[in-house]
C-alpha positions as CSV (number, residue, x, y, z in Angstrom):
1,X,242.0,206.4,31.5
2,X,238.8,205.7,33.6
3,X,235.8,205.3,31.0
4,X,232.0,204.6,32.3
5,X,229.5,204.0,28.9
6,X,225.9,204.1,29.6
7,X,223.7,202.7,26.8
8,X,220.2,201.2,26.9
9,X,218.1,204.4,27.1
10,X,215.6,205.7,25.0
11,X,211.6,206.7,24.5
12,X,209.3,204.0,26.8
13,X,205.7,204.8,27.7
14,X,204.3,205.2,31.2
15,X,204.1,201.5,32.9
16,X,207.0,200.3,30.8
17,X,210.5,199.4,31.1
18,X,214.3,199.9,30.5
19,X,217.5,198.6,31.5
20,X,220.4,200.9,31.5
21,X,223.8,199.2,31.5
22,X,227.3,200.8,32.4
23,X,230.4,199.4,30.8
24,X,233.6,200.6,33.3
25,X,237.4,200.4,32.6
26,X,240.5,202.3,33.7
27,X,239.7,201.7,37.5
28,X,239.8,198.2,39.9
29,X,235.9,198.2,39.0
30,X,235.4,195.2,41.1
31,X,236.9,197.3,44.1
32,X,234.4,200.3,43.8
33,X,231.2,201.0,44.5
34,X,228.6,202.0,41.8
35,X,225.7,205.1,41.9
36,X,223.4,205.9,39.1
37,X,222.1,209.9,39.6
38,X,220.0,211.4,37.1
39,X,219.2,214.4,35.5
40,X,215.7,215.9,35.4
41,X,215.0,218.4,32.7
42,X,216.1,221.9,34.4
43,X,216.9,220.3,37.9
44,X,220.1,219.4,39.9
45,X,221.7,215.5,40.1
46,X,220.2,213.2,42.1
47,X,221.2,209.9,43.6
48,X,218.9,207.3,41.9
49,X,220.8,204.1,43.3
50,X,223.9,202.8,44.6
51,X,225.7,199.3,44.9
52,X,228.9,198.2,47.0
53,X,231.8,196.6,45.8
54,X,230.6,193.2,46.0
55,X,227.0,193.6,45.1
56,X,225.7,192.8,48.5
57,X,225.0,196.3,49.6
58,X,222.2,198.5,48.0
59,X,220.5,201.6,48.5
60,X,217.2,203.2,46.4
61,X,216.1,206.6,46.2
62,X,212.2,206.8,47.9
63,X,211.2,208.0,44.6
64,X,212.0,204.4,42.6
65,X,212.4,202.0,45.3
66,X,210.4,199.0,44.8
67,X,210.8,199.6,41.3
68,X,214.4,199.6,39.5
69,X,216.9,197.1,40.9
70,X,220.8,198.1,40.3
71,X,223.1,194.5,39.9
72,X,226.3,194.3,38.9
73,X,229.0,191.6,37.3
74,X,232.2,192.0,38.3
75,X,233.5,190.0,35.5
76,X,232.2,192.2,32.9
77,X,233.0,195.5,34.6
78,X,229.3,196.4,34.1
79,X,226.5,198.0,36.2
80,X,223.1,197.4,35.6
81,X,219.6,199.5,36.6
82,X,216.5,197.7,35.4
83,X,213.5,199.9,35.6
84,X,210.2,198.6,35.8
85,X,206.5,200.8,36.0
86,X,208.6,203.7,34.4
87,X,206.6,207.3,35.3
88,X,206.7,210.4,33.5
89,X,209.0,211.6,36.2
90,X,211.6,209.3,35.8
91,X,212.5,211.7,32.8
92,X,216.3,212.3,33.2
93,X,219.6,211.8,31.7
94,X,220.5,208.8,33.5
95,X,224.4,208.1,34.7
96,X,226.7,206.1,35.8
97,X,229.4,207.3,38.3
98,X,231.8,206.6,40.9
99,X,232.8,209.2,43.4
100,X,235.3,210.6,41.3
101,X,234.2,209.9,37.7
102,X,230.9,210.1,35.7
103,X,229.7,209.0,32.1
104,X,228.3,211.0,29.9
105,X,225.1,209.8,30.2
106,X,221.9,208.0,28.5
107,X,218.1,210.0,27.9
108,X,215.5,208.1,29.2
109,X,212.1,209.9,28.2
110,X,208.9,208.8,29.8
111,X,206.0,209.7,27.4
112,X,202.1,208.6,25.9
């Protein structure tokens, strides 16, 4: 059974940070490349981030390039997004997926 956890979300003021973390199993993880898409409140998906198999292929979103950085460790079947100078629009339910499979998702709520 493929399983992706998210964890690591939560309230964070404007300017700070997070990282999210995905914990994957049920699937050659290390074989498979990793997206985080988000949520906003009322709006569709959206691809945040992605990472290839090996780690050395990565692609940012306009909106939060130059400020989260998605990593991986193949040994611990996890995916990573650090997010730095957080905005008030980076409110979303944040997940992990593959193409076939997504988690269920952390809140991450950007607010003074």
């Amino acid at each position: 059974e493929v399983q992706l956890v998210e964890s690591g979300g939560g309230l964070v003021q404007p300017g700070g940070s997070l990282i999210l973390s995905c914990a994957a199993s049920g699937f050659a993880f290390s074989s498979t490349a990793m997206k985080w898409v988000r949520q906003p409140p009322g709006k569709g998906l959206e691809l945040v981030s992605s990472i290839s198999a090996s780690g050395g292929g990565r692609f940012y979103s306009d909106s939060v390039k130059g400020r989260f950085t998605i990593s991986r460790n193949n040994a611990q079947n996890t995916v990573y997004l650090q997010m730095n100078s957080l905005k008030t629009e980076d409110t979303a339910i944040y997940f992990c997926s593959t193409e076939a499979y997504r988690g269920q998702g952390t809140q991450v709520t950007v607010s003074s």
